[in-house]
C-alpha positions as CSV (number, residue, x, y, z in Angstrom):
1,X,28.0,50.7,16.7
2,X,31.5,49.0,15.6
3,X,32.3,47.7,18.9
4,X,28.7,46.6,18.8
5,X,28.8,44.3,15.5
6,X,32.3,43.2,16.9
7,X,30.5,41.9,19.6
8,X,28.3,40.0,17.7
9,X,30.8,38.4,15.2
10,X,33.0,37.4,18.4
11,X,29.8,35.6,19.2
12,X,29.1,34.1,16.2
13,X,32.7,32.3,15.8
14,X,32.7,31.3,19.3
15,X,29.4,29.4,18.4
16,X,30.7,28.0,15.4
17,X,33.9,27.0,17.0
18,X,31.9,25.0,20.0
19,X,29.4,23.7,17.2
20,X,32.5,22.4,15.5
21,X,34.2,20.7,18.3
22,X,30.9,19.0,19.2
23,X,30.7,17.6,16.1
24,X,34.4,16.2,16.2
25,X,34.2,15.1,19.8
26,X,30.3,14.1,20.2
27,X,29.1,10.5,20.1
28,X,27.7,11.3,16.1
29,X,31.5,11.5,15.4
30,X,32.2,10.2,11.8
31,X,35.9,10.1,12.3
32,X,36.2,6.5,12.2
33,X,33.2,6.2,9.7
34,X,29.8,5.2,9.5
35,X,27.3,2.7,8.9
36,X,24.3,3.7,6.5
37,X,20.9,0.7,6.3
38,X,17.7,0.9,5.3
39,X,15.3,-1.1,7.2
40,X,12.1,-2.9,5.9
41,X,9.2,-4.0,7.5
42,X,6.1,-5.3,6.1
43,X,2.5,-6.5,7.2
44,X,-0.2,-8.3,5.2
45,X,-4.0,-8.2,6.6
46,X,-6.9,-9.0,4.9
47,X,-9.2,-6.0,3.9
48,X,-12.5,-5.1,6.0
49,X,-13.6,-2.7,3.5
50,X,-14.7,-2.7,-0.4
51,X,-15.6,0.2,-2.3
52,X,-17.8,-0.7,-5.3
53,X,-17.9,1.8,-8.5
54,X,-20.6,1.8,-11.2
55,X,-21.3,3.5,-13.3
56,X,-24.4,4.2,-15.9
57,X,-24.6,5.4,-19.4
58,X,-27.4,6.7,-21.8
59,X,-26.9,7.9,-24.8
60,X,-29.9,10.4,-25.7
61,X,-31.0,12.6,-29.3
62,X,-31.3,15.5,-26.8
63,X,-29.5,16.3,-23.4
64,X,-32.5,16.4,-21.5
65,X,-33.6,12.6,-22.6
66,X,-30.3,12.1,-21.2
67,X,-30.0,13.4,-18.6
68,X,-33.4,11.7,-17.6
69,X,-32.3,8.3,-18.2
70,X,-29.6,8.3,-16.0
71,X,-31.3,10.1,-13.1
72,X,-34.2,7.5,-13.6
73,X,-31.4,4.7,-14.1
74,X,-29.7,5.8,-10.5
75,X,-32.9,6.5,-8.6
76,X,-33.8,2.8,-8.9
77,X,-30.8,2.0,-7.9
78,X,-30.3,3.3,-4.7
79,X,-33.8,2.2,-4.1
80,X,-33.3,-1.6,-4.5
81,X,-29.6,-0.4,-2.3
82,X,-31.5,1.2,0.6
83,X,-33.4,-2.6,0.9
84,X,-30.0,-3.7,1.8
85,X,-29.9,-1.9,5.0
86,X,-26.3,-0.5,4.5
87,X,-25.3,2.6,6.3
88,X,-26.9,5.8,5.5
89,X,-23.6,7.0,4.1
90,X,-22.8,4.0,2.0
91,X,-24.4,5.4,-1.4
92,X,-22.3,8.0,-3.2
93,X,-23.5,9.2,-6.4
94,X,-21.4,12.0,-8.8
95,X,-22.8,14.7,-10.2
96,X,-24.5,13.7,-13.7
97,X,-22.5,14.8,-16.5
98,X,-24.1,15.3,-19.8
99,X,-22.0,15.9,-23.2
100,X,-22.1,16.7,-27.1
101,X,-21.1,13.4,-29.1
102,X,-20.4,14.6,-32.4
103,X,-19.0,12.7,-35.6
104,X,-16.9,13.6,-38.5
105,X,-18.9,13.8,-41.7
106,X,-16.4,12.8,-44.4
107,X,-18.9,14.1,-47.4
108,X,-18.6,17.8,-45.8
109,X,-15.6,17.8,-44.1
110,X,-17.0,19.1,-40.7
111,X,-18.2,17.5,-37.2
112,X,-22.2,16.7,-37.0
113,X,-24.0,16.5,-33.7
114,X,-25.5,13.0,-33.5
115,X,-26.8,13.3,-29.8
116,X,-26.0,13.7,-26.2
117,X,-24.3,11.2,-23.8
118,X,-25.3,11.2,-19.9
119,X,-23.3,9.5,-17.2
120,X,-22.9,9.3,-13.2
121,X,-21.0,7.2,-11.2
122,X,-21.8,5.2,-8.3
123,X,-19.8,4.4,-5.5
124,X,-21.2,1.9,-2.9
125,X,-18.8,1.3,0.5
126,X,-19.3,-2.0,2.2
127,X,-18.0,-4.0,5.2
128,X,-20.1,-7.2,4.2
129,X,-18.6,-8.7,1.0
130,X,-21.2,-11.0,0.8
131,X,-23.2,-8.3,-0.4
132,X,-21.0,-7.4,-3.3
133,X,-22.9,-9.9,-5.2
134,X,-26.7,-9.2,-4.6
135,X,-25.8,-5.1,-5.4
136,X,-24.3,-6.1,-8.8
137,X,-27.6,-7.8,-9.6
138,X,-29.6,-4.7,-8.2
139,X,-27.6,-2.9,-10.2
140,X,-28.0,-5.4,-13.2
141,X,-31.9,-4.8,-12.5
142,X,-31.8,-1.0,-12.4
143,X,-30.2,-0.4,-15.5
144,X,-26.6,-0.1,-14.2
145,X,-24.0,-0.7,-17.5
146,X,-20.8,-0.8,-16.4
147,X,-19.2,-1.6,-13.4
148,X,-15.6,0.2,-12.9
149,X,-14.0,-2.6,-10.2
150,X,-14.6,-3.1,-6.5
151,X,-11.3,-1.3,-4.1
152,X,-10.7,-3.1,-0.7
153,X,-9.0,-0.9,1.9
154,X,-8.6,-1.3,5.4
155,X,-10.6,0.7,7.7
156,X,-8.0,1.3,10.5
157,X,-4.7,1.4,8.6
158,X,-2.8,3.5,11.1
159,X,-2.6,0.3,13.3
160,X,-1.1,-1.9,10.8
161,X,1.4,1.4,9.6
162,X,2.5,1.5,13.1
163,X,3.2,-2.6,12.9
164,X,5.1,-1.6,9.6
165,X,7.2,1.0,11.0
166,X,7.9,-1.2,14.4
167,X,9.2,-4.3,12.3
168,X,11.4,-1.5,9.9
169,X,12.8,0.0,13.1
170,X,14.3,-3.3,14.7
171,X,14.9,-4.5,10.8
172,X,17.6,-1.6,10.6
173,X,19.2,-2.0,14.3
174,X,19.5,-6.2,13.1
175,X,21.2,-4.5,9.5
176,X,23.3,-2.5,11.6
177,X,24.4,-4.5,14.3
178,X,24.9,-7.4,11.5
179,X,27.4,-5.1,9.7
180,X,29.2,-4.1,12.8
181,X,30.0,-7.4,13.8
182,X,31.0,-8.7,10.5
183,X,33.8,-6.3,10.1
184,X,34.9,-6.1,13.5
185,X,33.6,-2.8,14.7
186,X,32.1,-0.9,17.3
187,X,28.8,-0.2,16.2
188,X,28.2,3.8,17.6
189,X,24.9,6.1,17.9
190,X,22.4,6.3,15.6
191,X,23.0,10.1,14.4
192,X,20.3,10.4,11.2
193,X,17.2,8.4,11.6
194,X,14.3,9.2,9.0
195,X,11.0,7.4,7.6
196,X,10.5,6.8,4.2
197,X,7.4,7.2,2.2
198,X,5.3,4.3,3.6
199,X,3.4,2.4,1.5
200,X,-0.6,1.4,1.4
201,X,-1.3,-1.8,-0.5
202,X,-4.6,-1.6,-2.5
203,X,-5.7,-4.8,-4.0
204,X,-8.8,-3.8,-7.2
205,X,-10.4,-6.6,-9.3
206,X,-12.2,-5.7,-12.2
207,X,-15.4,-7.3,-13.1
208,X,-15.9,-8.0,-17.1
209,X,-18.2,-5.3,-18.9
210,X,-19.7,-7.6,-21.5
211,X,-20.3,-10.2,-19.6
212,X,-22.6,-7.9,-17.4
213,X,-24.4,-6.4,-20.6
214,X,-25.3,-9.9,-21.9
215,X,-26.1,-10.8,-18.4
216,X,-28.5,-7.7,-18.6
217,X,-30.1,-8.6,-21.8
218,X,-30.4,-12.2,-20.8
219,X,-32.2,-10.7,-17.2
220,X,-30.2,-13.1,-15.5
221,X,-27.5,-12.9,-12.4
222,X,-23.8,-12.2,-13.1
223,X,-21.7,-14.2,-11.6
224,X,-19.3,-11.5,-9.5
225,X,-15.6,-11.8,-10.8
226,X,-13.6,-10.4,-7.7
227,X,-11.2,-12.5,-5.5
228,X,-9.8,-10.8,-1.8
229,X,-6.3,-10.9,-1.3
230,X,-4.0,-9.6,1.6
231,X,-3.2,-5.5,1.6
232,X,0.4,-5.2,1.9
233,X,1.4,-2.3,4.6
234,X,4.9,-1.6,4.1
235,X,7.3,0.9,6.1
236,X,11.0,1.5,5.1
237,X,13.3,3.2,7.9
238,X,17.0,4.8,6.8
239,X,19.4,5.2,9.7
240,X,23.1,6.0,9.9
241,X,25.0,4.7,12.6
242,X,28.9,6.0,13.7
243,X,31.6,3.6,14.1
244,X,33.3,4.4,17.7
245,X,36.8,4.7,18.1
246,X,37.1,1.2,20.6
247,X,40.6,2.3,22.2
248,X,39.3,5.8,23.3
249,X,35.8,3.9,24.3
250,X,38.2,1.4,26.5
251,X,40.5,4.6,27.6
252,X,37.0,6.4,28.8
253,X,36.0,3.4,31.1
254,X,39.5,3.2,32.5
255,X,39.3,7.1,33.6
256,X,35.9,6.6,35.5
257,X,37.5,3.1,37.2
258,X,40.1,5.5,38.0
């Protein structure tokens, strides 16, 4: 059993000792130093995509009034939607959600139940933004009181990621190459290349919330207060780079002359 685990220690240095002289005599030799950049790359593309959030309110003596109001409330809704022709999956609507509203009674010192709020939200995906103004008035119409803002996303972002991380990548060779040849070095191997956490650009715009209630009591069409602007795709790339030894790189290419 000794001679065994001998053996196996004998082993185990021998690999260490290899590892070791690997390190010192492969091309990610640090001996002469190193070169660390971080590489950028970013791409802006307009959004194909909007994702519209209402969202309705009824405040109610009991929770079943509530509850009612709202359901009644979203029904129409996604009635007067469902003219639009969107895609069958375009309508999203939460779970209602029904609470206690209570107030603090300052004669007797205790909370008093003054009623029940309902709510739901209301998510609406798009790819026509013309269309972001004729649901606001359906939604105006139906009883809709708030609108929570519209998000624009992209609906094939891997593409323009994979632009990012391309224009990151030959951001940190230029870095590299840049610093190599403006202190007179040998730029070596890349020996640690990683991505960093690459970013996904979502422009909102938030329509005003009074300015749709007074369109609502008025019955007239809000004007829709959204603008589209460019998504910014970003990639970030962190490489380190060794610094070869140029007399031994000069003494190599003379051998195999030789």
């Amino acid at each position: 059993m000794n001679k065994i685990k001998q053996g196996l220690i004998a082993i185990s240095l021998a690999a260490l000792c290899s590892s070791a002289v690997f390190a010192s005599d492969g091309k990610c030799s640090m001996d002469f130093g190193k070169i660390s950049v971080t590489g950028q790359g970013e791409v802006r593309v307009m959004p194909d995509r909007a994702s519209l959030n209402y969202r309705v309110v009824s405040n109610k003596p009991t929770p079943a009034e509530a509850r009612e109001e709202v359901e009644k409330t979203v029904t129409a809704f996604a009635k007067a939607v469902e003219a639009l022709k969107l895609d069958k999956n375009a309508f999203v609507a939460d779970s209602i959600i029904v609470t206690a509203q209570y107030r603090y009674n300052e004669k007797d010192k205790k909370q008093e139940l003054v009623g029940y709020e309902g709510s739901r939200n209301v998510t609406i995906k798009v790819s026509d933004f013309a269309l972001i103004g004729q649901l606001n008035d359906a939604a105006i119409k139906s009883g809709i009181n708030q609108i929570s803002g519209f998000e624009y996303t992209l609906s094939d972002k891997k593409k323009y990621e994979k632009e990012a991380a391309k224009l990151a990548i030959a951001d940190a060779k230029d870095r590299a190459q840049l610093l190599a040849d403006g202190f007179e070095v040998k730029l070596g191997t890349p020996c640690s290349l990683s991505f960093q956490e690459r970013n996904y650009g979502v422009y909102r715009a938030y329509s005003n919330r009074s300015m749709l209630l007074a369109a609502k009591a008025e019955a007239e069409p809000v004007e829709s207060t959204y603008s589209i602007e460019p998504i910014v795709v970003s990639s970030s790339v962190e490489a380190i780079y060794s610094i070869q030894n140029e007399k031994k790189d000069k003494k190599d290419k003379k051998d195999k002359k030789d």
